[in-house]
C-alpha positions in Angstrom: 96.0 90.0 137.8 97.8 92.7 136.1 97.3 96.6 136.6 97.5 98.5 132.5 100.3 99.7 133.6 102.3 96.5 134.1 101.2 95.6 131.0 102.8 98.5 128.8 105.7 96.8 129.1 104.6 93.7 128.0 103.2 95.6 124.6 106.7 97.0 124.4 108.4 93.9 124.6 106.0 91.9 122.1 106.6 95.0 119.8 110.2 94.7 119.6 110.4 91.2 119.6 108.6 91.2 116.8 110.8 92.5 114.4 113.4 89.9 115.2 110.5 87.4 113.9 112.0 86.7 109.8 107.8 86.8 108.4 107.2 89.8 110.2 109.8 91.5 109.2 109.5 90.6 105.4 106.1 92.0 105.4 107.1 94.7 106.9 110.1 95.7 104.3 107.5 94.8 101.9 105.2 97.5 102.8 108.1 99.9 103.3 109.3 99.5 99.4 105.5 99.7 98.2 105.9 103.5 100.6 109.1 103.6 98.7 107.4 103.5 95.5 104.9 106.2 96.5 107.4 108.6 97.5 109.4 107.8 94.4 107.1 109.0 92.3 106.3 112.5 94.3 109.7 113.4 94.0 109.0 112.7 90.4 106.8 115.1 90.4 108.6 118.1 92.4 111.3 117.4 89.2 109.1 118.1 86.3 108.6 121.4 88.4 112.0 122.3 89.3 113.9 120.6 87.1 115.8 118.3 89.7 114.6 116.5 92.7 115.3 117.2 96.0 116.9 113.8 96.9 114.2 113.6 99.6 113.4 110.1 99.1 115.6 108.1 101.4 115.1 110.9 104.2 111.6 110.4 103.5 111.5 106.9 104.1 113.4 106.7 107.1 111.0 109.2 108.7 107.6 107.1 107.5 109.1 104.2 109.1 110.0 106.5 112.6 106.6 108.0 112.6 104.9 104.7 111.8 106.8 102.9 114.9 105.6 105.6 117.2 102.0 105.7 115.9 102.1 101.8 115.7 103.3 101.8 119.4 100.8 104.3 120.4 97.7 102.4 118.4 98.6 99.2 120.1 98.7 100.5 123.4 94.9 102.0 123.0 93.9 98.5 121.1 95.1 96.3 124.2 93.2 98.8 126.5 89.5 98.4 124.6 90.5 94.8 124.3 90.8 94.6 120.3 90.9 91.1 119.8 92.2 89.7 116.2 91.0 86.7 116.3 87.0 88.9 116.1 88.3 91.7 113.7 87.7 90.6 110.6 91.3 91.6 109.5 91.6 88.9 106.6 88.5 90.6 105.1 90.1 94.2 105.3 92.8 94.2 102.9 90.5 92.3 100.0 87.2 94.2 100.4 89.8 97.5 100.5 91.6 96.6 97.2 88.3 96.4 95.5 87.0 99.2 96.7 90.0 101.1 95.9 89.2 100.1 91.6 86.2 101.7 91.9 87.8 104.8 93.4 91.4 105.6 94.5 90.4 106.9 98.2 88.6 104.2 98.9 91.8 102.3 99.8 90.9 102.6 103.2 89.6 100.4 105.7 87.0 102.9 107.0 84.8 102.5 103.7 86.2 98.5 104.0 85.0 98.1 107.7 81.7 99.7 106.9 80.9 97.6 104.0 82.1 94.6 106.1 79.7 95.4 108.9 76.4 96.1 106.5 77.1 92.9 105.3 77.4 91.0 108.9 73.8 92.6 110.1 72.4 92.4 107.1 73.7 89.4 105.2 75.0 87.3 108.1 78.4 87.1 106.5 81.1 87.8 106.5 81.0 86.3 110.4 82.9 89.0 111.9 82.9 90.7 115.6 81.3 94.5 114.0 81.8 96.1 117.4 85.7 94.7 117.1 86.2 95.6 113.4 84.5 99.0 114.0 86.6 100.1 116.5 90.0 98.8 114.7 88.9 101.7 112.0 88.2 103.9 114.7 91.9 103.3 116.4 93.7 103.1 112.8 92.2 106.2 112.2 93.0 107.6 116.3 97.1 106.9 114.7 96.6 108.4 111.4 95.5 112.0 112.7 98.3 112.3 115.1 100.8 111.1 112.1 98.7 113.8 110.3 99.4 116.2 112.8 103.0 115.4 113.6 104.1 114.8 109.8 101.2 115.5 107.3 102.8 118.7 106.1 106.4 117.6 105.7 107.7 116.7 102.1 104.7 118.5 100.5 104.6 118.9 96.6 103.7 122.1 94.8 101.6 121.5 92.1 99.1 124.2 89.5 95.5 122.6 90.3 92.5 123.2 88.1 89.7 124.3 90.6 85.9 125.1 90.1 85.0 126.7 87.3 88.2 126.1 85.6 90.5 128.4 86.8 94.6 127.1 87.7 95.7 128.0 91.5 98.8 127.8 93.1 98.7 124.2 95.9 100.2 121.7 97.1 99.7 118.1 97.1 100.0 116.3 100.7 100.7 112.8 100.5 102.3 110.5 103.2 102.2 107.0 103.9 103.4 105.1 107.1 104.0 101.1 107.6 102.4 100.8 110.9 103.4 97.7 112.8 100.6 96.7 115.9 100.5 94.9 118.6 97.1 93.5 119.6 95.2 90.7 121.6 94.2 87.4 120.6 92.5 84.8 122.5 94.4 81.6 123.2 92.5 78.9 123.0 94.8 76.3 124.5 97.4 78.7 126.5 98.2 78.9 129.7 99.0 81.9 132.1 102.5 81.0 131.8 102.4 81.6 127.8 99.9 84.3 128.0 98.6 87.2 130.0 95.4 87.1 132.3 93.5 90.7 131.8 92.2 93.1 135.1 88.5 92.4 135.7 87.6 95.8 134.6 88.9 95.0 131.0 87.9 95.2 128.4 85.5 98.0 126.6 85.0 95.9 123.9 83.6 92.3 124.6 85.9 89.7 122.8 82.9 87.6 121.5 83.9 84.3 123.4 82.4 82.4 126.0 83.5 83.3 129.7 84.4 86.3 131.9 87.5 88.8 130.7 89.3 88.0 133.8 89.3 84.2 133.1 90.6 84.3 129.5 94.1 83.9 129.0 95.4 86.6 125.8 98.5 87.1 123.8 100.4 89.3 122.0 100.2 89.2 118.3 102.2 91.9 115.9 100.9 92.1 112.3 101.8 95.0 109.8 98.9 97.6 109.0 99.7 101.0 106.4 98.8 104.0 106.6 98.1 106.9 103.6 96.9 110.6 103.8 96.1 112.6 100.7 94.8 116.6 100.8 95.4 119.6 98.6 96.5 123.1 100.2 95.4 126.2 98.2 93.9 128.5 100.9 96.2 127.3 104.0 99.2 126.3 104.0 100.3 122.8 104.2 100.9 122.8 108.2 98.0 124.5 108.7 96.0 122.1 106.0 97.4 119.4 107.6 96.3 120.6 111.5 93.0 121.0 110.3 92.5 117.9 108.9 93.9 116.1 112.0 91.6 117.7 113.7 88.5 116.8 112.0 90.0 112.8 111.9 90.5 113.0 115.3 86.6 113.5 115.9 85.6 111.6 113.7 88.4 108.9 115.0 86.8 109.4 118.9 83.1 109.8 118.1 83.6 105.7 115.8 85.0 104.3 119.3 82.4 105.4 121.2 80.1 103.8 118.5 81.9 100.5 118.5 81.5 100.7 122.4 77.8 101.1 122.0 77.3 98.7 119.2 77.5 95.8 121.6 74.1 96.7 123.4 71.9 96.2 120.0 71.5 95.6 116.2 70.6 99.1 115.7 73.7 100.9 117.3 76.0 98.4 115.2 74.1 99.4 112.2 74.5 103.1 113.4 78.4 102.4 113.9 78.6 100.8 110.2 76.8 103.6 108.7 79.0 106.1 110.6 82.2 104.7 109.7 82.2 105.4 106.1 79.6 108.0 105.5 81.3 110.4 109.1 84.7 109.6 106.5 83.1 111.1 103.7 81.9 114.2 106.0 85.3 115.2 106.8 86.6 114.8 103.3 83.5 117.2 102.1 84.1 119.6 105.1 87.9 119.6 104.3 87.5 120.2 100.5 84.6 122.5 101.2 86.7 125.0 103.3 89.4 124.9 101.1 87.2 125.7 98.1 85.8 128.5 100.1 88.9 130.2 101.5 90.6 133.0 99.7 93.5 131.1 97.9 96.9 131.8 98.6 99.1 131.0 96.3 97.8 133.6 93.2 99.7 136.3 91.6 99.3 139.7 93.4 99.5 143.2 92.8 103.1 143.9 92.2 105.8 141.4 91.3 106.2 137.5 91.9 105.0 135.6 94.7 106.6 132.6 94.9 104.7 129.1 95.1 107.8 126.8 96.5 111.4 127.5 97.0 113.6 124.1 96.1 115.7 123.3 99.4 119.5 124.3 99.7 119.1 125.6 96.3 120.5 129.2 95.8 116.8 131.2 96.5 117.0 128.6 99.7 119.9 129.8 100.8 119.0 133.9 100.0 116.2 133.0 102.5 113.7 132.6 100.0 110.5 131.0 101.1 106.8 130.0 99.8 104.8 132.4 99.7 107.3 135.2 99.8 107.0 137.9 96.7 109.9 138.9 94.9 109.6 142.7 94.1 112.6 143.5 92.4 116.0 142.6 91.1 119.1 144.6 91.3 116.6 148.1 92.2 114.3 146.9 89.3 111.0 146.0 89.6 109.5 142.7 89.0 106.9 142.6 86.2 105.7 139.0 86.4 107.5 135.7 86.3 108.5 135.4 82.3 110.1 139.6 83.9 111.8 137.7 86.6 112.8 134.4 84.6 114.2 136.6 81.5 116.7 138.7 83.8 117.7 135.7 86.2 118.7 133.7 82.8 122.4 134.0 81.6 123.6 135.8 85.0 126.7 135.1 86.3 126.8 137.5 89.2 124.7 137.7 92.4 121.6 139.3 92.0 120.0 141.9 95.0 116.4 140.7 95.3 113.5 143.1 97.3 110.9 140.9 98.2 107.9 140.5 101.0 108.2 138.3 103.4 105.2 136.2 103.7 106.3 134.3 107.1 107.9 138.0 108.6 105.1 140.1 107.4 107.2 142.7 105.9 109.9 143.9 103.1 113.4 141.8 103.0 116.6 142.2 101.0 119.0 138.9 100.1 121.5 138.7 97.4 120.6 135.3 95.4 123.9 134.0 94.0 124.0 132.2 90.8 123.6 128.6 90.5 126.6 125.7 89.6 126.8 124.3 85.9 123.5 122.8 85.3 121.5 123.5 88.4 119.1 126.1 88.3 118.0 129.0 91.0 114.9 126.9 92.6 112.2 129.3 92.4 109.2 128.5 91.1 106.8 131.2 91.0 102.4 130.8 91.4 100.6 129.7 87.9 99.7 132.8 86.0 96.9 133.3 82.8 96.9 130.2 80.2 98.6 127.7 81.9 98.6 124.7 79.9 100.0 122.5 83.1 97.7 121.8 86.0 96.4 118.9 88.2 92.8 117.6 88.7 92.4 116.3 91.6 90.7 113.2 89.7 90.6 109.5 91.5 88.5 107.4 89.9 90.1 104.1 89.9 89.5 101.5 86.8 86.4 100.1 88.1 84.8 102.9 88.6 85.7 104.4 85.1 84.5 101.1 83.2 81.2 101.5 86.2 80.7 105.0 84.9 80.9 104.2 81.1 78.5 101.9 81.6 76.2 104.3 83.2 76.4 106.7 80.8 75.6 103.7 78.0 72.4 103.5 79.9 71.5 106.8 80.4 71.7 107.2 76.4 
């Protein structure tokens, strides 16, 4: 008989043991070059705007993988507490049912929509045979990690991007997108162990029954790691990306808390698990409408105002970095001269080759700032780029339909005519 607390360490121990284990830790370099990938290709994308990356992409990494070892720590000490069994989770369905989903539509790729559709099919299909109130609440506890990585990281690395809102018009944003390898630690039932080999649980464990015959206390559990990933994708126009990014935890986090106590629930009938299923993909869909929704209503941020150039991002250690040059600050003049717009500001940086006085608001201070911006080397550039102005022939829709769901929706529209 163990107290939770003498069993931390055990979690502790199983987690860094694991990684001297060769398959886990293939699987778990393979889902940190497919992150690689991913991160590759947004510092892709801050080049076409400034011209040159930031030569983010190895600090990057390294930080997913940080952040993903603390949130895979945390998520395995709150899966061991429920009692999160993997031999009931259903976790050889996941990745499958998420893959497919994720054709038909990019966001999908997420077990929330997977474990939902997973579950409809138990109670109503009778297959797959899966434990729902197990499955439901490894969404729910995924989901617990992902809005504190949210909250702890969601903002960093953000990409500045010209989005093409309602009604047509091109705002100022940026794209958050991060993506963690999250390694976890969670329970399975042995079925030939012993106490020596395994761990005998408190009698007041677990939340969540493990769906095999006998008392908690009289089962004998181990350790198992596996590799789960995590990804987070959100537009900031009205907030900025930290604050985006707190908001958004926020709403996961409820939505993360109020699918546990559903799983919990599910186990005393039919009709709660159904409510769980329902919940854990349609309450997903709820905080990605509430989220868009408050964004599209806010007052954006990142527009042109009154008088000069306000500035959408500022390129790190680049020389309107170092002037103290941030987002959302407005440039007002240059050299005692006002600032017309950004082809003004663009024509009269070009071709300098001494530093420049700039006048400009300070959107973090809240008030007027002077800095001298000193030219850049031989083929570098000064790292500003200002917010989209009229007729810009450059913007992103935020569109992610995935190949099934284009070939679904030509289809439908076959039909329809």
């Amino acid at each position: 008989m163990f107290p939770f607390l003498d069993i931390i360490p055990l979690i502790l121990q199983s987690f860094l043991g694991a990684f001297m284990d060769p398959q886990f830790l293939a699987i778990f370099l393979v889902v940190l070059v497919l992150i690689a990938v991913q991160y590759r290709r947004m510092e892709k994308a801050r080049e076409s705007f400034f011209g040159r990356g930031a030569r983010r992409i190895y600090p990057s990494i390294l930080a997913a993988a940080g952040f993903g070892l603390l949130g895979g720590l945390a998520g395995s000490i709150v899966m061991v507490l429920i009692g999160l069994t993997l031999s009931e989770s259903g976790l050889m369905y996941l990745w499958p049912v998420a893959i497919l989903l994720m054709l038909i539509n990019m966001r999908f790729l997420c077990f929330s929509y997977a474990g939902g559709v997973l579950a409809l099919a138990n109670l109503t299909l009778g297959f797959p045979d899966i434990n729902v109130p197990q499955i439901i609440a490894l969404v729910a506890v995924l989901h617990m990690v992902e809005s504190l990585l949210i909250l702890a990281s969601g903002h960093l690395g953000a990409v500045p991007a010209y989005i093409k809102g309602q009604g047509g018009k091109v705002t100022g944003g940026f794209t958050l997108q991060k993506f963690w390898p999250i390694p976890i630690v969670v329970l399975a039932v042995m079925t030939g162990g012993t106490v020596e080999n395994g761990i005998n649980m408190p009698g007041w464990w677990p939340l969540l029954k493990t769906g095999v015959p006998g008392n908690p206390q009289d089962l004998v559990y181990a350790l198992l790691p596996v590799v789960a990933g995590l990804g987070y994708g959100d537009i900031a126009t009205a907030r900025s990306p930290q604050e985006k990014s707190r908001l958004t935890a926020l709403f996961l986090g409820g939505y993360s808390l109020t699918l546990l106590v559903l799983a919990v629930l599910a186990q005393q009938s039919e009709t709660l698990a159904l409510a769980a299923a329902l919940f854990s993909f349609l309450g997903h869909e709820a905080v990605i409408y509430a989220g868009r929704r408050i964004e599209s209503r806010g007052t954006p941020l990142y527009v042109p105002p009154e008088q000069g150039t306000r500035l959408l991002d500022v390129q790190p250690e680049g020389p309107a970095w170092h002037a103290g040059l941030r987002s959302g600050d407005v440039i007002l003049a240059l050299n005692g001269e006002t600032v017309t717009g950004r082809d003004d500001l663009f024509q009269r940086l070009r071709g300098s080759l001494w530093p420049v006085l700039v006048d400009y608001f300070s959107h973090a201070a809240g008030g007027n700032r002077q800095a001298t911006l000193r030219p850049p080397g031989p083929g570098l550039n000064w790292g500003l780029l200002p917010v989209p102005e009229e007729d810009e022939d450059q913007y992103v829709e935020m569109l992610t339909t995935g190949p099934l769901g284009r070939w679904l929706q030509r289809w439908w529209d076959k039909i329809r005519s």
